[in-house]
C-alpha positions in Angstrom: -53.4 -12.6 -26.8 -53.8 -9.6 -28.7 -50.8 -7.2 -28.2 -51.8 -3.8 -27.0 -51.5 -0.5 -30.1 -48.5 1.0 -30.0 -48.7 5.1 -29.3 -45.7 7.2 -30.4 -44.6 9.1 -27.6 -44.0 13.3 -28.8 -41.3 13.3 -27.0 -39.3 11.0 -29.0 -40.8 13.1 -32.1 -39.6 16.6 -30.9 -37.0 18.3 -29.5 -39.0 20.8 -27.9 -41.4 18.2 -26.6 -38.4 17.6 -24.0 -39.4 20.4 -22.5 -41.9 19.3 -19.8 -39.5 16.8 -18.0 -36.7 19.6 -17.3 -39.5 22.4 -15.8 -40.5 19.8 -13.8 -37.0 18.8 -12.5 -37.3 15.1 -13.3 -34.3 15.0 -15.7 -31.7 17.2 -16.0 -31.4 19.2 -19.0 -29.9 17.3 -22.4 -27.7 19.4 -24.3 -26.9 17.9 -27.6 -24.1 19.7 -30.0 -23.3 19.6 -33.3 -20.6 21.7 -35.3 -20.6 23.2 -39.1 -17.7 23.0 -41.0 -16.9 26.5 -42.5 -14.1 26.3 -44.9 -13.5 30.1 -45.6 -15.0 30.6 -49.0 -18.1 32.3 -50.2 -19.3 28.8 -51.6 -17.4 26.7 -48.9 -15.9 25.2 -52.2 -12.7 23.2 -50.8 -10.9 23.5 -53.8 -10.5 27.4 -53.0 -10.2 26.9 -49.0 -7.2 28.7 -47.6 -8.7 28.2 -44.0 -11.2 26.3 -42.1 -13.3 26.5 -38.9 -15.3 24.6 -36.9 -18.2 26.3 -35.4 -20.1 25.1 -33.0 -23.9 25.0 -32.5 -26.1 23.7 -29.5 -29.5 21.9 -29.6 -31.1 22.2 -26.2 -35.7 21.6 -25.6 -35.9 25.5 -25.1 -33.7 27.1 -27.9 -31.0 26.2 -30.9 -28.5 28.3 -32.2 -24.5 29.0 -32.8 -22.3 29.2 -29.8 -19.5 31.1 -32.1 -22.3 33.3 -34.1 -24.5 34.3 -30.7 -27.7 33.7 -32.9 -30.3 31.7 -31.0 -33.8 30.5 -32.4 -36.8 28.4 -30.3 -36.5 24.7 -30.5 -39.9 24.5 -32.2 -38.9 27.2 -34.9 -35.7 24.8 -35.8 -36.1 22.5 -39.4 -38.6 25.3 -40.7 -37.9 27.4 -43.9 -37.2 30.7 -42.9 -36.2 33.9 -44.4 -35.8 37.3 -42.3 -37.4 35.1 -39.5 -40.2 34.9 -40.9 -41.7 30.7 -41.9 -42.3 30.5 -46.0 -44.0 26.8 -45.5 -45.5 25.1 -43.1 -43.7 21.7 -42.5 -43.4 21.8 -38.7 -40.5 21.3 -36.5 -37.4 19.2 -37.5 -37.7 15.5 -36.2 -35.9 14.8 -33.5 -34.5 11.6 -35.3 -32.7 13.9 -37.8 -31.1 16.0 -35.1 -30.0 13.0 -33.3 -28.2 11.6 -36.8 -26.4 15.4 -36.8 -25.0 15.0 -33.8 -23.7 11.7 -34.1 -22.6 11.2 -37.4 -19.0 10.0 -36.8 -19.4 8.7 -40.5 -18.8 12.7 -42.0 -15.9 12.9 -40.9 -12.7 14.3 -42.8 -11.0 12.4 -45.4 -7.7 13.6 -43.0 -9.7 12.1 -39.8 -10.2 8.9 -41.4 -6.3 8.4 -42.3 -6.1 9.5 -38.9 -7.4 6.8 -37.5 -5.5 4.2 -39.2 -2.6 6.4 -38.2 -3.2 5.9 -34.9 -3.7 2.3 -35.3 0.1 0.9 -37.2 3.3 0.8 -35.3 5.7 3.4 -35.2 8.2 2.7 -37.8 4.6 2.6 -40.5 3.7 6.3 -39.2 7.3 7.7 -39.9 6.5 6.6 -43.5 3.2 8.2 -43.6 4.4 11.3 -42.6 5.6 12.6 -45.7 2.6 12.2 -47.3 0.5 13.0 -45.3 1.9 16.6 -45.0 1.7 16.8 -48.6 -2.1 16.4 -49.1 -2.9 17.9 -45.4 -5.1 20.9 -46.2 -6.7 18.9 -48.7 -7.8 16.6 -46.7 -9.0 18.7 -43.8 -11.0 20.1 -45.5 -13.2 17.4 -47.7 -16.1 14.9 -46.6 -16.1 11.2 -48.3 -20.3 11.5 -47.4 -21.7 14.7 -46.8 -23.2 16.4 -43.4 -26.5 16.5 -42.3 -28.5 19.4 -44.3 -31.6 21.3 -43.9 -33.2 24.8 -44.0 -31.4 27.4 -42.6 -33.6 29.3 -39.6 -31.2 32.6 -39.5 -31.3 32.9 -43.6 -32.4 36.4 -44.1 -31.6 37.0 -47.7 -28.7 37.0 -50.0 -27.3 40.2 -48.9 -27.7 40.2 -44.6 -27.5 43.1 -42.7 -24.7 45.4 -43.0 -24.4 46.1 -39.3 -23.9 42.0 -38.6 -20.8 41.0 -37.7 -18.7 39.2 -40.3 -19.3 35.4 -38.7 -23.0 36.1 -38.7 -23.6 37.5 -41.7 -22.1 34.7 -43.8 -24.4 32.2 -41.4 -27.4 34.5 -42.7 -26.7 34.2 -46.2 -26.6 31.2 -46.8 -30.4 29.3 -47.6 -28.8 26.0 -46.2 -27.7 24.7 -42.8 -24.8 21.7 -42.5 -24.3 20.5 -39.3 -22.1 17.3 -38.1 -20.7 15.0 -35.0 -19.2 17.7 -32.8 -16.1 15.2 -31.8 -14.8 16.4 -35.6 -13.6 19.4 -33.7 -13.3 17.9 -29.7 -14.9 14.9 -28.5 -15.0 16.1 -25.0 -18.1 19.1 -25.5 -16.6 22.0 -23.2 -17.9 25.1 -25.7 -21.8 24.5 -25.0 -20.8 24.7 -20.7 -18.5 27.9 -21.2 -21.0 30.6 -22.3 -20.9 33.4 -20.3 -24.5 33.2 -19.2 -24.0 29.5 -18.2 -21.7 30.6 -15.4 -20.5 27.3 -14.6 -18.4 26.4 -11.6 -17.9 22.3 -11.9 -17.4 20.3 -15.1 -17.6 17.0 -14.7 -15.7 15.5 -17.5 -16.0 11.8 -19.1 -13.5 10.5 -21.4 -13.9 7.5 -23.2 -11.7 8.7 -26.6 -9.8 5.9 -27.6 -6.0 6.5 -28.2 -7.1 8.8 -25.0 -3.9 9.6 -24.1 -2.6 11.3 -27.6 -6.0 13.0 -28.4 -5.6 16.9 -28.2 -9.1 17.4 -26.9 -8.0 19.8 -23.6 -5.6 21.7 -26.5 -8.2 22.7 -28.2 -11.1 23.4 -25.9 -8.2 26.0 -24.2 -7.7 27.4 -27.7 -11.5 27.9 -27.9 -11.2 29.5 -24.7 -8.8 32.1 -25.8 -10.8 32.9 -29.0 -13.7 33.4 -27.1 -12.4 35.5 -24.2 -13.2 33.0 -21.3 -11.1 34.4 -18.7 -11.9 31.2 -16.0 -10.9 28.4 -18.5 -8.2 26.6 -15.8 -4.9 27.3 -18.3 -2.6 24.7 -18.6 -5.1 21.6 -17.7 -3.5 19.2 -19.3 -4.4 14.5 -18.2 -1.7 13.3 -20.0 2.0 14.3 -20.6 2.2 12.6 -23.8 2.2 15.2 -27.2 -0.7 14.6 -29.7 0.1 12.7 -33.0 0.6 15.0 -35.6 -1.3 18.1 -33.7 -2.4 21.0 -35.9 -0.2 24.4 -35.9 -2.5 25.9 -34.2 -2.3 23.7 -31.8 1.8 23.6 -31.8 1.7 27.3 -30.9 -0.3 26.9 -28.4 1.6 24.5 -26.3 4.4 26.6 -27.0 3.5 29.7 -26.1 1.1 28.7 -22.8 2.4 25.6 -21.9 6.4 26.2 -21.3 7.7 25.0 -18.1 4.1 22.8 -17.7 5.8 19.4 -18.5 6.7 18.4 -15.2 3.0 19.0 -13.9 1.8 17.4 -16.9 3.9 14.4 -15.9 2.9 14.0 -12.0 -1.0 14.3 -13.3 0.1 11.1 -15.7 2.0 9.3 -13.0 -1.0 9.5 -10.8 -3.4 8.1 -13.8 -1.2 4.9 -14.9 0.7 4.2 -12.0 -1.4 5.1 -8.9 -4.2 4.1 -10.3 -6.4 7.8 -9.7 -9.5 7.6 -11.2 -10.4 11.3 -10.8 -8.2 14.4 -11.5 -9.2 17.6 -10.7 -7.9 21.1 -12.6 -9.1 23.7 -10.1 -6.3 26.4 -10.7 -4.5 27.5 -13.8 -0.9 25.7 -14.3 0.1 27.9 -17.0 -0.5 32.1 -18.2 -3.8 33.4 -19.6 -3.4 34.1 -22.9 -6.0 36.8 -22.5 -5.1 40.4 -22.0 -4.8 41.3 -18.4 -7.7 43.2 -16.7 -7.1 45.0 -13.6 -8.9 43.6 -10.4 -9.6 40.8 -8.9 -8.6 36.9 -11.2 -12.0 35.6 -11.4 -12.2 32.4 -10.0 -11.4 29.4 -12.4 -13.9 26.8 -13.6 -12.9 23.3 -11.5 -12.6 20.3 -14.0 -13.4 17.0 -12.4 -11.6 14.4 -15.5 -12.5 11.2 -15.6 -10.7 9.2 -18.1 -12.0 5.0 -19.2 -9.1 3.1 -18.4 -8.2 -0.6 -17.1 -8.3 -0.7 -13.4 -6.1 -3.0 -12.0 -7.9 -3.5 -8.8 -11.0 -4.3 -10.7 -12.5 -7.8 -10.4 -11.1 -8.6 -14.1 -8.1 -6.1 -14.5 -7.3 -7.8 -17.9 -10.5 -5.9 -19.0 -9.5 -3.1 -21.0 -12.1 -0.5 -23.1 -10.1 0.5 -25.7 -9.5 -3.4 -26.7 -12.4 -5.2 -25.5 -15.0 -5.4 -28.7 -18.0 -4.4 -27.3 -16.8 -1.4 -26.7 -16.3 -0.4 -30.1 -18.0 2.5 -31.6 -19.9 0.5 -33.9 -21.7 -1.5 -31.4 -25.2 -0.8 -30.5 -26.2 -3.4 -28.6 -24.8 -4.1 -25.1 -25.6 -6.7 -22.6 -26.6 -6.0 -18.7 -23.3 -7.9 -17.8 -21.3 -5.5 -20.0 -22.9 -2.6 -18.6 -21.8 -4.0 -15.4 -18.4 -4.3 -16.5 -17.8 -0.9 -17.8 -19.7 1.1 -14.5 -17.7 -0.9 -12.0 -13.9 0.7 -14.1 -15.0 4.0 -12.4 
């Protein structure tokens, strides 16, 4: 039998082509993120970095653009060569197959989140000889990539010298020709930025964690950090799963547990207890534990954002409660190709 011609779908061509399926309410709407590393020099050069940032950008069927710059573009108009908005040649929308390798390209990551890794992976007594070192070459490491991000044309390029009336942030984004964009988990593997802008106004977050080392990863430290730099006043303070302190967090992240998390541990604790021992697959952050670190406004608190977490773990009253995701091969990150009985395996954990 002759086997039918195959017809590329442009939907798996195009971002924007995504479009249709959302207005029509038949899926809901996929928001994918990525994040550029911006190392604090005119020609991000690491070698003269005294600082770096993560920024985060959002890819969406209707628009594209920086969450921490506030500068948004059509999906269709993203991948084109721009300058001053305006197209300087005709090579169409960026494919979709690009955007998804940006988003997911674990393999960027920072020499520092590499040794990471294996830090997290040797006993003890190995990581007490590692530290030394590793707070010798720190910055160093934070701030260089073994392979290089994903790269294309710039859509808010406007010229060499941008506006003058552009804030700072944005008018470094506009002068440079060149866009690099990476796996969002370099800066927090759980995606809170893209749901926290303002004109979102979301109530509920339901939140899926399958980090491994889930219980030492700072991911709720640093989407409350991102919180505070960005003025979200409903961000549930204090939210912490897991009472255990990061491995080796940043010092950013030291002063933040110290100055907003003091006299936190015990509720930290009890929301522990009730993941390992009582076996709670859900917890829910509806009310801050801990002080804004916002200035106070008079009026009304508005009302926090409720946090549904949802953490991959054993289950011990699972039909094989020697089944554990962080160990269990398949469910490694490398793996792209799962069987319907694993599926099964990993949807009846929850």
């Amino acid at each position: 039998n002759q086997k039918p011609d195959l017809v590329l779908d442009p939907k798996w061509v195009k971002l924007s082509a995504q479009r249709p399926a959302v207005d029509e309410a038949s899926q809901p709407m996929p928001i994918y993120t990525a994040v550029r590393h911006f190392i604090g020099t005119d020609d991000n050069d690491p070698n003269k970095a005294q600082s770096h940032q993560y920024q985060w950008f959002e890819f969406n069927p209707y628009e594209v653009g920086s969450i921490d710059h506030g500068a948004w573009i059509p999906s269709w108009a993203f991948g084109r060569p721009m300058v001053n908005g305006r197209e300087q040649l005709k090579i169409g929308e960026a494919h979709f197959g690009g955007i998804i390798g940006a988003v997911s390209s674990a393999f960027c990551a920072s020499f520092d989140a590499m040794i990471m890794e294996l830090y997290t992976a040797v006993p003890s007594a190995v990581r007490s000889a590692m530290d030394p070192l590793l707070d010798w070459i720190e910055h160093g490491t934070e701030v260089s990539h073994p392979i290089p991000p994903y790269t294309l044309h710039n859509p808010f390029y406007i010229g060499e010298q941008p506006s003058a009336s552009q804030s700072g942030k944005l008018a470094e984004l506009e002068s440079k020709p060149l866009l690099s964009l990476m796996d969002a988990g370099m800066e927090n593997n759980l995606p809170f930025a893209p749901l926290l802008r303002p004109e979102r106004n979301v109530d509920v977050i339901v939140c899926l964690d399958s980090s491994a080392n889930i219980d030492i990863m700072p991911w709720f430290a640093r989407a409350e950090a991102w919180a505070g730099d960005h003025g979200v006043e409903r961000w549930p303070w204090g939210a912490r799963p897991w009472s255990a302190d990061p491995l080796r967090p940043s010092k950013a992240e030291v002063k933040l547990d110290q100055s907003t998390l003091s006299g936190t541990r015990s509720v930290r604790e009890s929301v522990n207890k009730r993941i390992r021992d009582d076996n709670i697959r859900c917890v829910v952050f509806d009310q801050p534990v801990a002080s804004s670190p916002l200035p106070k406004k008079n009026g009304s608190l508005p009302r926090p954002i409720t946090i549904l977490y949802i953490p991959l773990l054993p289950n011990a009253k699972f039909r094989d409660p020697d089944f554990d995701p962080e160990t269990a091969d398949f469910c490694g990150t490398f793996n792209d190709q799962w069987t319907t009985e694993q599926i099964n395996l990993l949807a009846d954990l929850a």
